[in-house]
DOTILO-691805 format. One record per residue (C-alpha): residue number from 1; residue in three letters; x negated, y, z. Coordinates in steps of 0.05 Angstrom, whole numbers, padded with zeros to 5 digits, always signed. Each point is the difference from the previous one (the first is absolute). Layout:
BEGIN
    n  res       x       y       z
  NUM  ALA       X       Y       Z
...
//
This chain:
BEGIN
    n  res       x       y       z
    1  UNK  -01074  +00498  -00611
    2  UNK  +00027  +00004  +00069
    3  UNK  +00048  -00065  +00021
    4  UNK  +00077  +00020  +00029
    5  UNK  +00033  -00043  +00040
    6  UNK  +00073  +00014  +00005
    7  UNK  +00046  -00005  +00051
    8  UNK  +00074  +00001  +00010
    9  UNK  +00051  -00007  +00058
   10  UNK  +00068  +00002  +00010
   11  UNK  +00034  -00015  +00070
   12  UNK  +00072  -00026  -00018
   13  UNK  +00018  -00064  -00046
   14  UNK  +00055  +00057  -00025
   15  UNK  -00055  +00041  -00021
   16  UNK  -00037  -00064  -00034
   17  UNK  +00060  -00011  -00043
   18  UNK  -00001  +00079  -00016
   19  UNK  -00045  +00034  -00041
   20  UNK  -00051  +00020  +00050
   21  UNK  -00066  -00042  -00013
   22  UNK  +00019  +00018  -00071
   23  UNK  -00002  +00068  +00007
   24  UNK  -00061  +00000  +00042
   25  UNK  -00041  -00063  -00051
   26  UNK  +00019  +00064  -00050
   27  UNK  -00029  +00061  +00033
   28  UNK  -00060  -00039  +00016
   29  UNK  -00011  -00016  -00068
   30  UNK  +00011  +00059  -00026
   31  UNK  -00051  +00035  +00049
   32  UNK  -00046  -00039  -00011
   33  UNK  +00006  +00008  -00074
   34  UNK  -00015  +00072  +00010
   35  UNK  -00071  -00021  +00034
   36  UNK  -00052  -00010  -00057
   37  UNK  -00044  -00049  +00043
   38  UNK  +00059  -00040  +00035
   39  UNK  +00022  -00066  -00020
   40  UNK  +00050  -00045  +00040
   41  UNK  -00031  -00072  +00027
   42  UNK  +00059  -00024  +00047
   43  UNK  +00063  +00016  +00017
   44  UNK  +00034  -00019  +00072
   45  UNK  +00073  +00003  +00013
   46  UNK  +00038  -00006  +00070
   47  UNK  +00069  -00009  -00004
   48  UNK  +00047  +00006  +00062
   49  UNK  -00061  +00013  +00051
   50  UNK  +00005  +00056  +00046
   51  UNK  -00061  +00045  +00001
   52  UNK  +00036  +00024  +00070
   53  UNK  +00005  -00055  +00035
   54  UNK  -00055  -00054  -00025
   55  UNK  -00063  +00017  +00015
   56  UNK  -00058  -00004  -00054
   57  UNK  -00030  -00065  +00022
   58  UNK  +00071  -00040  -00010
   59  UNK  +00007  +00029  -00065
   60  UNK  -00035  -00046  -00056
   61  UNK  -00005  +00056  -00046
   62  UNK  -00041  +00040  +00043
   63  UNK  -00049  -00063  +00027
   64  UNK  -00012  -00015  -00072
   65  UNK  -00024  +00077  -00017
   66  UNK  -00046  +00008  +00056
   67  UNK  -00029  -00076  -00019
   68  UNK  -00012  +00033  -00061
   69  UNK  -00027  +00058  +00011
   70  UNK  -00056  -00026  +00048
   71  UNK  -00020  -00038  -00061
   72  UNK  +00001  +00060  -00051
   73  UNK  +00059  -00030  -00039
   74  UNK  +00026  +00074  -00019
   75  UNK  -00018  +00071  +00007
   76  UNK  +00074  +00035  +00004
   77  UNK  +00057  -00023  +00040
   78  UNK  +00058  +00041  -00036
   79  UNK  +00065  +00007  +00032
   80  UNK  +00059  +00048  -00017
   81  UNK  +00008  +00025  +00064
   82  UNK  -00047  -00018  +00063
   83  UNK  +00067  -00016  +00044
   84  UNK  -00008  -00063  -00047
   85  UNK  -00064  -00025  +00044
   86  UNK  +00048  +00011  +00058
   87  UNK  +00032  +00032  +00043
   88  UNK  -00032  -00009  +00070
   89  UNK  -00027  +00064  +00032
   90  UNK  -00044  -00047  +00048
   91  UNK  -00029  -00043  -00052
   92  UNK  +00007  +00021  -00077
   93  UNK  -00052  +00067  +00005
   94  UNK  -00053  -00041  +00020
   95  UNK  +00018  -00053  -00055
   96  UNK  -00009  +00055  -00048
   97  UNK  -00062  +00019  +00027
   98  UNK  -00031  -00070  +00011
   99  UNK  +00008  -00007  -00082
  100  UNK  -00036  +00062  -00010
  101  UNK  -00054  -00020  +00041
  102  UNK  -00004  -00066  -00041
  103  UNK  -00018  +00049  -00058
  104  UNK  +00075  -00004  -00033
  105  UNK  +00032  +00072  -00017
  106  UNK  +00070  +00002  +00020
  107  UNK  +00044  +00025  -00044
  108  UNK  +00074  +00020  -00001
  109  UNK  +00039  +00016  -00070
  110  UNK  +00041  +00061  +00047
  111  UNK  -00049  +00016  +00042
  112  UNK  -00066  -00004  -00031
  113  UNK  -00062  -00026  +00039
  114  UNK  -00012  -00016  +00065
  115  UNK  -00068  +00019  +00029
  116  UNK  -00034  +00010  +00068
  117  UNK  -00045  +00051  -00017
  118  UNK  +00014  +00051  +00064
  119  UNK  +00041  -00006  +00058
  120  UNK  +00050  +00030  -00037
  121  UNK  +00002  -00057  -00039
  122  UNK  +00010  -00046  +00056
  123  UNK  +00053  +00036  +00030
  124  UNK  +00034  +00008  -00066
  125  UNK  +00001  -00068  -00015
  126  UNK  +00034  -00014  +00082
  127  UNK  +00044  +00052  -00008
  128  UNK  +00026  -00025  -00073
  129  UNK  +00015  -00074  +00036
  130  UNK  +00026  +00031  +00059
  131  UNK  +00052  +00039  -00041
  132  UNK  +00016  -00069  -00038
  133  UNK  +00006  -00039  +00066
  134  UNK  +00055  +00060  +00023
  135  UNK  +00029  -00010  -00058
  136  UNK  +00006  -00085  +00006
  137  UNK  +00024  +00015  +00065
  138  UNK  +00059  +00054  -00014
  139  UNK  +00022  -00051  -00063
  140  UNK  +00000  -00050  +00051
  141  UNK  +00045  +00041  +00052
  142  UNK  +00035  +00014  -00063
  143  UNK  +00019  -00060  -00019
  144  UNK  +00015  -00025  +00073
  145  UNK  +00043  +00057  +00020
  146  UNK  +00037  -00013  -00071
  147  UNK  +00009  -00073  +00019
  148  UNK  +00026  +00016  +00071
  149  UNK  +00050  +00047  -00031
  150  UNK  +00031  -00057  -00040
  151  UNK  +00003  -00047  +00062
  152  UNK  +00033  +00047  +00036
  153  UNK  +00053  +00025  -00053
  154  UNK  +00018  -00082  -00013
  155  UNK  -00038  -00003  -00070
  156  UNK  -00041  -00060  -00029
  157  UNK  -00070  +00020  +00004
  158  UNK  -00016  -00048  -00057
  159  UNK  -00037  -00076  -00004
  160  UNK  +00046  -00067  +00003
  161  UNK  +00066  +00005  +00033
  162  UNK  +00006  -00032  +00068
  163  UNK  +00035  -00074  +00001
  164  UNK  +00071  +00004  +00016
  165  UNK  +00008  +00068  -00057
  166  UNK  -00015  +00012  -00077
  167  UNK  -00015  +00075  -00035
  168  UNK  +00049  +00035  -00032
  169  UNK  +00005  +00064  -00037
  170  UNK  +00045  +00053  +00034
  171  UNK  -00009  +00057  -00032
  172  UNK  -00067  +00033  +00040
  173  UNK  -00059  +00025  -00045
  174  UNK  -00075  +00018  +00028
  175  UNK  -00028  +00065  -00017
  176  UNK  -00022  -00019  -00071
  177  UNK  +00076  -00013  -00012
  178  UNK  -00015  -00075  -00001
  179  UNK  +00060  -00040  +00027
  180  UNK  -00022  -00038  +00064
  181  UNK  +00028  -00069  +00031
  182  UNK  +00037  +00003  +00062
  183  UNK  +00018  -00061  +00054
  184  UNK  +00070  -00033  +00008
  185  UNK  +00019  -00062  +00031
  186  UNK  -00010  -00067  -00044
  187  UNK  +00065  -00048  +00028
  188  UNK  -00031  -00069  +00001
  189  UNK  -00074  +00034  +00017
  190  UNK  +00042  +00021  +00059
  191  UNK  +00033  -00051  +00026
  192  UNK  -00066  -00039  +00003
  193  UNK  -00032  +00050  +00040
  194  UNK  +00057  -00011  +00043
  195  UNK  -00003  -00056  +00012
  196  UNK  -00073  -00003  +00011
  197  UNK  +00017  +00055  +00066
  198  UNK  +00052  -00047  +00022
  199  UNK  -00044  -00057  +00003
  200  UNK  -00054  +00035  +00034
  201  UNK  +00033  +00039  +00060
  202  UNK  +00056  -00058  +00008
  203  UNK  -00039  -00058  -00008
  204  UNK  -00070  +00024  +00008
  205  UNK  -00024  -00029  -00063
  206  UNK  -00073  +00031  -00009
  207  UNK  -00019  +00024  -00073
  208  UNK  -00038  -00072  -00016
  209  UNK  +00069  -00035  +00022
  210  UNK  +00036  +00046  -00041
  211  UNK  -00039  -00009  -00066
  212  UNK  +00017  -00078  +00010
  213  UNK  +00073  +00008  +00019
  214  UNK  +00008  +00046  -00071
  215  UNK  -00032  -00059  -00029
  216  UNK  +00038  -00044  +00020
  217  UNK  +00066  +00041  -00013
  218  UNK  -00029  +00013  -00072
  219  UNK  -00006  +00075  +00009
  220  UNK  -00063  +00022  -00045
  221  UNK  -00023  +00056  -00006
  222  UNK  -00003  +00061  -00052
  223  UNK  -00050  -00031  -00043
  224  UNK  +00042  -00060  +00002
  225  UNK  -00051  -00044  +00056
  226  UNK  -00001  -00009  +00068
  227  UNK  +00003  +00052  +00060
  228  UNK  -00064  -00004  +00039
  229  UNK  -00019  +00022  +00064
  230  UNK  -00036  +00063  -00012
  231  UNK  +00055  +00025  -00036
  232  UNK  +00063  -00023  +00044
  233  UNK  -00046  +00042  +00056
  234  UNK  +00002  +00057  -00049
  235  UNK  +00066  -00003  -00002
  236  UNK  +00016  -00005  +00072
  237  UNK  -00048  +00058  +00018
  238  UNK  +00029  +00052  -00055
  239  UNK  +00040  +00056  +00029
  240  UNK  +00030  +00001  -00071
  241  UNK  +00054  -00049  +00019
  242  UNK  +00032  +00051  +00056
  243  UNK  -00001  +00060  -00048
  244  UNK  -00070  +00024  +00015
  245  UNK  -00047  +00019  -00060
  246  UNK  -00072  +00003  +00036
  247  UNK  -00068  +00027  -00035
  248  UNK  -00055  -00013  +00042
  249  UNK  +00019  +00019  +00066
  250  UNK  +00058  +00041  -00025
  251  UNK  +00071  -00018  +00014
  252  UNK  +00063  +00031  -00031
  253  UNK  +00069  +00000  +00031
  254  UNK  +00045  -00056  -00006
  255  UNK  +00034  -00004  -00075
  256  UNK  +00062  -00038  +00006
  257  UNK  +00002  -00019  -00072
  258  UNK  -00071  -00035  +00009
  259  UNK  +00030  -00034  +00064
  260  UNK  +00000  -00074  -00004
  261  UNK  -00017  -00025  +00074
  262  UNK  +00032  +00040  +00053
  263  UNK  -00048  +00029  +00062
  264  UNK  +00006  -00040  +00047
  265  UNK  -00014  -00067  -00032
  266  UNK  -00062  +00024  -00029
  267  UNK  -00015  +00039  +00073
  268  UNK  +00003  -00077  +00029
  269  UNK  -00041  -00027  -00070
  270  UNK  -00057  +00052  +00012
  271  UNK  +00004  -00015  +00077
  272  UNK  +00004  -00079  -00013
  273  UNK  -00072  +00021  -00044
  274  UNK  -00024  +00026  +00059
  275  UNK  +00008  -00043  +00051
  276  UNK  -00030  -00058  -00043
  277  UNK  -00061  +00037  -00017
  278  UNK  -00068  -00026  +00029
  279  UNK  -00015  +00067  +00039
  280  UNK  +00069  -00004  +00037
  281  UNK  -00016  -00070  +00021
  282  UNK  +00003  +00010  +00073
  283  UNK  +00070  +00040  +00000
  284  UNK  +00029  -00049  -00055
  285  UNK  +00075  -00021  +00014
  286  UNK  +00017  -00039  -00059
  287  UNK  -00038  -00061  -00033
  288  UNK  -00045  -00004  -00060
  289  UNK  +00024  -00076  -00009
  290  UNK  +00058  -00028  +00020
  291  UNK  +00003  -00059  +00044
  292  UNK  +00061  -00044  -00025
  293  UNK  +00031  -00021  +00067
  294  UNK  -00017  +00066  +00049
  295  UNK  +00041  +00063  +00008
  296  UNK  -00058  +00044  +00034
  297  UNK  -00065  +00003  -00038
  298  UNK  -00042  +00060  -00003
  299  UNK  +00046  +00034  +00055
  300  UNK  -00004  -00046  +00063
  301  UNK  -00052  +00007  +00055
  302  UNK  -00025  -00026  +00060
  303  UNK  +00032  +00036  +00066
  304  UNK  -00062  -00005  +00034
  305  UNK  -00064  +00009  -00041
  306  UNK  +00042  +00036  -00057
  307  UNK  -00027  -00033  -00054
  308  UNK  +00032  -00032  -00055
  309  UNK  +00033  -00064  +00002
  310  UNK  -00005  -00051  -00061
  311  UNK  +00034  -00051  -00027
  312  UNK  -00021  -00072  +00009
  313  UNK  +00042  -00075  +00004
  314  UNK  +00008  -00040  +00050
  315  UNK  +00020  -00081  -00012
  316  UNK  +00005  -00066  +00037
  317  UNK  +00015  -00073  -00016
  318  UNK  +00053  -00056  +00032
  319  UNK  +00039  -00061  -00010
  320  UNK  +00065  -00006  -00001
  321  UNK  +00035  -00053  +00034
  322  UNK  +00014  -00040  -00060
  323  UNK  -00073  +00004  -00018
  324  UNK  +00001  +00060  -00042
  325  UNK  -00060  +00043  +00000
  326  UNK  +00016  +00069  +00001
  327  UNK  -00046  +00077  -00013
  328  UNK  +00022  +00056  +00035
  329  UNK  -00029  +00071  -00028
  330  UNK  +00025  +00073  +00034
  331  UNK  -00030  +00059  -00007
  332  UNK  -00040  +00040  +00060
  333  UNK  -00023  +00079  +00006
  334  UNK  -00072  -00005  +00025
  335  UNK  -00047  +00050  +00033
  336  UNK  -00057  +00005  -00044
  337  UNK  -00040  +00039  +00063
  338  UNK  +00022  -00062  +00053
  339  UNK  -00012  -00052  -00069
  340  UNK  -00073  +00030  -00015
  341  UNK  -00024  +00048  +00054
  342  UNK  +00026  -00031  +00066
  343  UNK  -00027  +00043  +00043
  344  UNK  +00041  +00064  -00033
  345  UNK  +00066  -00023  +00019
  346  UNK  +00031  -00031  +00064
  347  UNK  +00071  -00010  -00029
  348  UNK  +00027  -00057  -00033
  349  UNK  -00025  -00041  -00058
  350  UNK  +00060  -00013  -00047
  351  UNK  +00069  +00010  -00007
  352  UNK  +00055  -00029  -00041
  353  UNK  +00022  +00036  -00052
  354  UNK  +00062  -00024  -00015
  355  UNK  +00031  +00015  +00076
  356  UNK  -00036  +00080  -00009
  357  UNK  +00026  +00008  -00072
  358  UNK  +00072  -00016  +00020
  359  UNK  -00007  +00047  +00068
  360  UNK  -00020  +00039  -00047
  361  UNK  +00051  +00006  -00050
  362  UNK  +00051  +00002  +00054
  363  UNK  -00027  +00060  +00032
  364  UNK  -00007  +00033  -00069
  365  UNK  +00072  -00024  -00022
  366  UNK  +00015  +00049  +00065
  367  UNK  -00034  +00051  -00017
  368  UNK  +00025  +00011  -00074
  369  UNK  +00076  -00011  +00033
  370  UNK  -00015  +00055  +00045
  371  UNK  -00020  +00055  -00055
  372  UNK  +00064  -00017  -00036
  373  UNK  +00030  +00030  +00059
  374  UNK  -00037  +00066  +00003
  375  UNK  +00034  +00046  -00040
  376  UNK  -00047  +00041  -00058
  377  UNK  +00016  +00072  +00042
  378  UNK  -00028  -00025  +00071
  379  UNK  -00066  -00021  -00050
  380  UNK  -00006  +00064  -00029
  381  UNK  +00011  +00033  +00068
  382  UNK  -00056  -00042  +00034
  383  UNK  -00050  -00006  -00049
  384  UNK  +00019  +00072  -00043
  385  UNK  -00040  +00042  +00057
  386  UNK  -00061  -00050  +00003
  387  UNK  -00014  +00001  -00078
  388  UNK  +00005  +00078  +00013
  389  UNK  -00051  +00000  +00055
  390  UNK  -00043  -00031  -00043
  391  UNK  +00000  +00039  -00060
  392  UNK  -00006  +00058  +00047
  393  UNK  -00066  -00029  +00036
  394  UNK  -00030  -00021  -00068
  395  UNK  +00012  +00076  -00034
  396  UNK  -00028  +00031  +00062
  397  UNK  -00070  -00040  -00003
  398  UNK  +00003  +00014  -00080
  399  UNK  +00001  +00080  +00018
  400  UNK  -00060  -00005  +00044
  401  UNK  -00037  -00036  -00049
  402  UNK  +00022  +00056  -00042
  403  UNK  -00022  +00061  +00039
  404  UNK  -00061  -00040  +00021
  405  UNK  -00017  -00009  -00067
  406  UNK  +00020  +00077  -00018
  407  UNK  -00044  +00022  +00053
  408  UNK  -00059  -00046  -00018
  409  UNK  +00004  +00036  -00075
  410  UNK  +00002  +00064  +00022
  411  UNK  -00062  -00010  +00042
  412  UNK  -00045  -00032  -00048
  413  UNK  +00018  +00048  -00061
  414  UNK  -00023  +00052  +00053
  415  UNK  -00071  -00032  +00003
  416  UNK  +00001  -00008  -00084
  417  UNK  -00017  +00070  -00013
  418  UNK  -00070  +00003  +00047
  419  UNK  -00018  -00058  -00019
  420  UNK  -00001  +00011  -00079
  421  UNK  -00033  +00058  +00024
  422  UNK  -00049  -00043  +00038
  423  UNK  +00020  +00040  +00067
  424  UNK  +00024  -00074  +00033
  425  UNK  -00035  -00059  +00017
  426  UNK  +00057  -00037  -00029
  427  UNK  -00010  -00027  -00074
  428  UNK  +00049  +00028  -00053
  429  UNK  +00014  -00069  -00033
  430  UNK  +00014  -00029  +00064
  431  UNK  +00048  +00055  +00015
  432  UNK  +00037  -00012  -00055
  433  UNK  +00007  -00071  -00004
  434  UNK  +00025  +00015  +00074
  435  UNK  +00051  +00047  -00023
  436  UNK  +00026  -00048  -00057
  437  UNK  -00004  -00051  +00051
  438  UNK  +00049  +00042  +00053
  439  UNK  +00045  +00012  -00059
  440  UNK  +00019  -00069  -00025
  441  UNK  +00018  -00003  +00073
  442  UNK  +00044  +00060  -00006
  443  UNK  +00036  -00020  -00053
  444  UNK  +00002  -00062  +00027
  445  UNK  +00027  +00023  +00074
  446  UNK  +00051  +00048  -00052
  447  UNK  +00033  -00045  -00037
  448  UNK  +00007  -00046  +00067
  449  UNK  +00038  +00063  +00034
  450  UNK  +00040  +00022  -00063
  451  UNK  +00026  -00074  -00006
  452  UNK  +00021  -00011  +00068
  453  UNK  +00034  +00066  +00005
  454  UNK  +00048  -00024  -00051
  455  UNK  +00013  -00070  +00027
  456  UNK  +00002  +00041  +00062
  457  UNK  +00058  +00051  -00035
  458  UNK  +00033  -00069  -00042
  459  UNK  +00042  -00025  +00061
  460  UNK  +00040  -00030  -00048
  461  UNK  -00060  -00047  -00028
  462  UNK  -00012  -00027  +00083
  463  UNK  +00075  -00009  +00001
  464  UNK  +00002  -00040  -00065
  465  UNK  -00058  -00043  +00023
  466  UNK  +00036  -00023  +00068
  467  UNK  +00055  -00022  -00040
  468  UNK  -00033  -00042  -00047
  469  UNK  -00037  -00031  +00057
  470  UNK  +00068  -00009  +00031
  471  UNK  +00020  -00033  -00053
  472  UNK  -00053  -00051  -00013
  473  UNK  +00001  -00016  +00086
  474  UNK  +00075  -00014  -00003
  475  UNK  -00014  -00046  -00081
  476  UNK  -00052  -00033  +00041
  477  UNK  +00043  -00026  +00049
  478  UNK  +00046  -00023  -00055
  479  UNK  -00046  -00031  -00033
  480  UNK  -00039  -00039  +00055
  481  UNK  +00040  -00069  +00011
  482  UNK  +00007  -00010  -00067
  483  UNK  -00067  +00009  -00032
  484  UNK  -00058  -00054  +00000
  485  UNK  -00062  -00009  +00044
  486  UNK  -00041  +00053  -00048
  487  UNK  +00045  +00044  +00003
  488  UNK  +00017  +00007  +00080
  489  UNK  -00079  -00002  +00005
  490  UNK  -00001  +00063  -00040
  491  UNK  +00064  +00027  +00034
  492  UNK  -00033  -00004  +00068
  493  UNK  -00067  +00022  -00023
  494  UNK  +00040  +00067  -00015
  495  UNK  +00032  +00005  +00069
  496  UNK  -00056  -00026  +00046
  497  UNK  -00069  +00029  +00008
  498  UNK  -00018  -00071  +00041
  499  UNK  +00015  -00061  +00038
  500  UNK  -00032  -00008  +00067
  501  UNK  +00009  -00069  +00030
  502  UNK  -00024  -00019  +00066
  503  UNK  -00010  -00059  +00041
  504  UNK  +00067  -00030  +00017
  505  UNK  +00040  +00024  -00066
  506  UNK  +00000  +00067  +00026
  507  UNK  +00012  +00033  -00064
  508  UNK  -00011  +00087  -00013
  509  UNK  +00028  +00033  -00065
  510  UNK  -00038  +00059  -00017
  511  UNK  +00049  +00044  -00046
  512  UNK  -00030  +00044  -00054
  513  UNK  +00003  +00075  +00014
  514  UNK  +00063  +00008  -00042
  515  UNK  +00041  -00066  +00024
  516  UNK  -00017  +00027  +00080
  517  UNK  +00031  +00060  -00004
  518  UNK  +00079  -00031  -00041
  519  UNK  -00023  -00053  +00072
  520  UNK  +00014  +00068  +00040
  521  UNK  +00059  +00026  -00038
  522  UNK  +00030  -00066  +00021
  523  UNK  -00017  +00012  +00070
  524  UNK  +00027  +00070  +00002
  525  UNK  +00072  -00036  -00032
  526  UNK  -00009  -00051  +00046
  527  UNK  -00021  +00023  +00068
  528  UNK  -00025  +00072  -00005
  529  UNK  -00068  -00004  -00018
  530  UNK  -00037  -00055  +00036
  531  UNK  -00053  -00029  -00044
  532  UNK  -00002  -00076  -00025
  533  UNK  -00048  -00040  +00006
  534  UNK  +00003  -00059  -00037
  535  UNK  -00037  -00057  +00042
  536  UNK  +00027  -00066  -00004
  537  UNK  -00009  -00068  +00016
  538  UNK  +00002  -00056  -00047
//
């Protein structure tokens, strides 16, 4: 009586909850009931495990088989189709053929048995697992392709709705005619994402702040606890919130129904990410923690060494007259290079912080009064043609990637042919992974030319862009006086790439990119085009 072990796969929980290991625990059965000498021992099941993508020694199943069979457990090992071993084209032929070496037959309900007889045999059995590895792969593509489709066309691709929006039913049906949820705005969701943008690009609030600020307010979340981090960095990092549905690293066009947070503040929440990651460290402008008493921390620097200065207190004790004691505290900018590595700076020690923060504010008081003045059609004017250049410069280098990558193709498809032919001292394999290689680069360097020729042709978008930046310059100037310390930190973090102070107060603004240029625009109004500089003395 020869011993069957049986065993079944399926790769999806969907698939679990089917009737798939079902069907297959019947055809085994049922084949085996047809053998006169076959009885089965074991059965193994593996539900939801890939037999593409996990390889045979991370699958239990497998591990607990071989075990087996090295010590003569079972004679069979009955599957209804082989593509249940796996999939792998590298790896699952010679897992079939290690069992039959072990002495097991391998058997398959559709495909009868395996064996390794001939050569023929051998390439047979590659050539069956090859085919089933193509296939993995086109479902895969499949699949993919399907689930960049409904990005792109605004449709929920399925799972838990994002916070801030709930699923509803609006009519749309898959192709089994099943009706399918879609995503619409949830009102209070909403304003709490709101407010959780507001409070990090106005007040800087970091997501581990955040989570104890909503605490504090009494703002749970869905499942009725508190936000924590993790999540309120979800949140901030989600292109959902502008309109954008994103699968993997595809990105559909802004959907104004799905719009909660308009571009720009999430522009300034992704950039505000940035600059407080670890790897930005040295170009950081804005602080990780805020000191209570400072304007400038993370964005002020040493004039002479250039590197940064930190925040430290000063104090002193007296009597007064009357016998009194008194303790004086202020607080000083220091140069950490001059503080710990003396010989790296020659400038000065420390500076008060309270006489640069308000020649500070002053000169950025100035500043935002000037751009009130500069109407939005000198900005466009001055800045229209320089967004332009740049578009142009960046879809010129994404053509010659292009052709260079055309040209590489063409050349190495050339040397295919010989070299299956075993006319080139070039390797087939290698050829082709070369040739795959060139065209994710292709398509790569294609899609990079086909979107910047329509931003290119979308004057309209560049236009629209300018004005909302407009718009937030001139609000910021409004808005300056009259908000808090936190706030004009963040407000100047937005308008200033860094403060350079030098020995003797001499004090340097370094405008951002965007802020330099409206700086120009008021020149041109002002005087006909002589740059400022903004170097003061405090």
């Amino acid at each position: 009586m020869k011993r069957v072990y049986c065993l079944y796969r399926v790769s999806t929980k969907g698939q679990v909850e089917k009737d798939d290991i079902p069907m297959q625990k019947q055809a085994c059965h049922e084949f085996v009931a047809e053998q006169s000498d076959w009885h089965i021992e074991k059965e193994f099941s593996e539900k939801g495990v890939s037999g593409f993508k996990i390889a045979a020694k991370d699958r239990d199943a497998i591990q607990d088989l071989q075990k087996a069979a090295v010590e003569k457990k079972f004679d069979v090992l009955l599957v209804f189709m082989f593509d249940r071993i796996g999939r792998k084209e590298d790896e699952t032929p010679f897992v079939v053929e290690w069992f039959v070496r072990q002495g097991v037959e391998v058997w398959s309900v559709k495909e009868g048995q395996q064996r390794f007889d001939t050569h023929v045999d051998k390439l047979l059995n590659y050539i069956r697992f090859w085919q089933a590895s193509g296939e993995s792969i086109k479902t895969s593509i499949r699949t993919r392709t399907r689930m960049e489709q409904l990005v792109k066309e605004g449709h929920f691709k399925g799972g838990t709705a994002p916070y801030g929006y709930r699923l509803v039913h609006k009519g749309r049906v898959n192709k089994r005619g099943h009706e399918v949820f879609d995503l619409e705005i949830d009102e209070y969701e909403s304003t709490v994402v709101r407010k959780i943008f507001h409070l990090h690009t106005a007040y800087g609030m970091g997501p581990q702040t955040l989570s104890r600020r909503l605490t504090e307010d009494g703002i749970l979340n869905r499942a009725g606890k508190n936000f924590v981090a993790p999540s309120i960095r979800n949140i901030l990092t989600n292109p959902i919130y502008k309109g954008v549905l994103r699968f993997g690293e595809t990105l559909s066009e802004p959907f104004e129904h799905l719009k909660i947070i308009d571009d720009e503040t999430f522009r300034l929440s992704q950039e505000l990410m940035e600059q407080r990651s670890r790897n930005r460290e040295e170009l950081r402008r804005v602080p990780r923690r805020l000191a209570k008493n400072c304007l400038l921390v993370g964005n002020i620097f040493c004039g002479h060494c250039g590197g940064r200065l930190v925040t430290s207190t000063a104090g002193t004790r007296y009597q007064r007259a009357n016998g009194e004691e008194v303790y004086r505290r202020w607080w000083r900018y220091l140069c950490y290079n001059r503080v710990r590595h003396k010989g790296e700076c020659c400038g000065q020690t420390g500076y008060s912080a309270e006489r640069i923060d308000e020649a500070v504010r002053e000169s950025i008081r100035k500043l935002l009064d000037g751009l009130k003045k500069v109407p939005m059609q000198t900005v466009v004017e001055r800045r229209y043609g320089l967004a332009v250049d740049d578009l142009e410069k960046r879809l010129n280098e994404a053509r010659r990637i292009e052709a260079k990558n055309e040209r590489g193709i063409k050349a190495l498809k050339a040397e295919l042919a010989p070299a299956l032919m075993g006319e080139s001292k070039f390797d087939p394999d290698l050829l082709g992974d070369a040739i795959q290689a060139a065209q994710v680069e292709l398509d790569e360097a294609r899609r990079l030319v086909n979107n910047l020729e329509n931003e290119l042709a979308d004057t309209e978008t560049i236009i629209r862009t300018l004005e909302r930046q407009h718009s937030r310059l001139v609000s910021l100037s409004e808005l300056f006086d009259g908000c808090d310390l936190d706030a004009q930190r963040m407000v100047i973090s937005q308008l200033v790439d860094g403060v350079y102070v030098s020995s003797g107060y001499q004090i340097e603004l370094r405008l951002n990119i965007t802020l330099e240029q409206y700086v120009e625009c008021m020149d041109e109004v002002r005087a006909g085009g002589e740059k400022t500089t903004v170097v003061l003395t405090a």
